[in-house]
N, C-alpha and C positions, 0 to 999 in steps of 0.2 A: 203457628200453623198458617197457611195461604199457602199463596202463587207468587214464585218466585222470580223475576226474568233476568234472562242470559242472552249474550247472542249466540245466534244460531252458528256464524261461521266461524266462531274462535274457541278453543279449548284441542284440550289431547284426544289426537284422530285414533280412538280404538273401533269407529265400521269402516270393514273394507271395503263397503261401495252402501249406496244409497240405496240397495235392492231390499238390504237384509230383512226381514219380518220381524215386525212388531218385538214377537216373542223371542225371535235371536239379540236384537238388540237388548230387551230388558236383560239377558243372560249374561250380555257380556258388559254391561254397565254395573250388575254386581260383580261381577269379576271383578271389575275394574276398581270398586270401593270398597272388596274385598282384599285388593292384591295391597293397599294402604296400612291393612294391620286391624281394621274395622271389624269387630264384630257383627255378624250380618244375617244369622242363624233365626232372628226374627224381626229381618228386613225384609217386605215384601217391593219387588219393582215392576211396574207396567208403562208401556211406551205406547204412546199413541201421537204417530206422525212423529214430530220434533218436540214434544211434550213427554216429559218423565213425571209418572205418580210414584211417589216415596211412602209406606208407609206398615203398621207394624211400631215396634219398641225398641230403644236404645237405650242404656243405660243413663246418660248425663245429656244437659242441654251443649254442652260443649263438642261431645261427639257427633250428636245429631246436626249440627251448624256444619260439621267439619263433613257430614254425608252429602248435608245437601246442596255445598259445592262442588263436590268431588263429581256427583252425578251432574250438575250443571254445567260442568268446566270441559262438557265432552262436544268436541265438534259435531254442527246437526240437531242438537238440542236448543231451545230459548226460551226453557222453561220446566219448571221444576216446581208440581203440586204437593207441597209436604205434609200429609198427614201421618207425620209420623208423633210417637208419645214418648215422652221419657219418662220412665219406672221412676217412681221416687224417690229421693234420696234418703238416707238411710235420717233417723229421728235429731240425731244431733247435727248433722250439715243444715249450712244454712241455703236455701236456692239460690238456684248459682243465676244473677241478674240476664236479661233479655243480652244478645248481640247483634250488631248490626253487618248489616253486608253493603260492600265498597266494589265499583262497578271499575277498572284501573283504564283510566284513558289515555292516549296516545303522547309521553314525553311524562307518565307517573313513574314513580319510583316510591321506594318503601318510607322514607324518611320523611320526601313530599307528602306522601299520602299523611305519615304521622304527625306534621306539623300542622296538616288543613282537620284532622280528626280530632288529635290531642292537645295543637300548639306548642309542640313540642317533637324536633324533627327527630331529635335522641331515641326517642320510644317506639323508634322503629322495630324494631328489635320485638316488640311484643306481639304486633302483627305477624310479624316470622312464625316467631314459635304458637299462635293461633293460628298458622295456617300449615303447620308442617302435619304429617308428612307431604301434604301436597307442595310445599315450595320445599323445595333441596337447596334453594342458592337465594338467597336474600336480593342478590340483582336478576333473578329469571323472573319477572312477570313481562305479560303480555295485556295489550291492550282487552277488551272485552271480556279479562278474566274476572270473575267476582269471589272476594276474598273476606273472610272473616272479622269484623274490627270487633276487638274486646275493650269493655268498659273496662277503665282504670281503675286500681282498687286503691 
């Protein structure tokens, strides 16, 4: 849980102008990590200026990483306070380890990224599938987008 930062001018442009109010914006940022596939039914979101509070209960530490890039990764935001919880897992799972988040710089790609995180540029591939459904295409990232690195098991 903390403050997470993003840049402000990069991510998918869902306001259609910089007018909107606070509360249209929180509305259409769960849209926006609703339209993912996310369960969101006890997600609460509030916007204040170019700051997003996340917070409320999600099922898995995996999903909730996967929320609060999605809210991050929105143009006009650079910053994402997560207080959000995850419900426990059930008795016999074992907790699913902390993830970290990868800030993709100007000439990153997924494989670069997997060789400076893993040492290993092959394991690209796992970054994908921790960050889908927000990445569709394993070559679509953009600079100042922040994406999910999962610990190797």
């Amino acid at each position: 849980m903390g403050l997470i930062s993003f840049i402000k001018n990069a991510g998918e442009k869902i306001f259609k102008s910089e007018e909107k109010r606070e509360q249209e914006k929180a509305h259409l940022i769960l849209s926006h990590i609703k339209k993912f596939g996310f369960d969101t039914s006890k997600i609460r979101v509030t916007v204040d200026d170019s700051k997003v509070t996340l917070s409320g209960q999600v099922d898995t530490l995996e999903n909730k990483n996967k929320i609060i890039v999605t809210a991050g990764n929105v143009e006009g935001i650079d910053a994402v306070d997560d207080r959000i919880i995850v419900t426990k897992p059930a008795p016999a799972a074992p907790p699913e380890p902390e993830k970290q988040f990868y800030t993709v710089k100007k000439g990153d790609y997924l494989s670069k990224i997997a060789k400076e995180v893993y040492g290993n540029a092959g394991k690209y591939n796992i970054i994908f599938e921790a960050n889908r459904p927000m990445l569709k295409n394993p070559d679509l990232i953009y600079p100042g987008q922040v994406l999910v690195i999962p610990p190797l098991n």
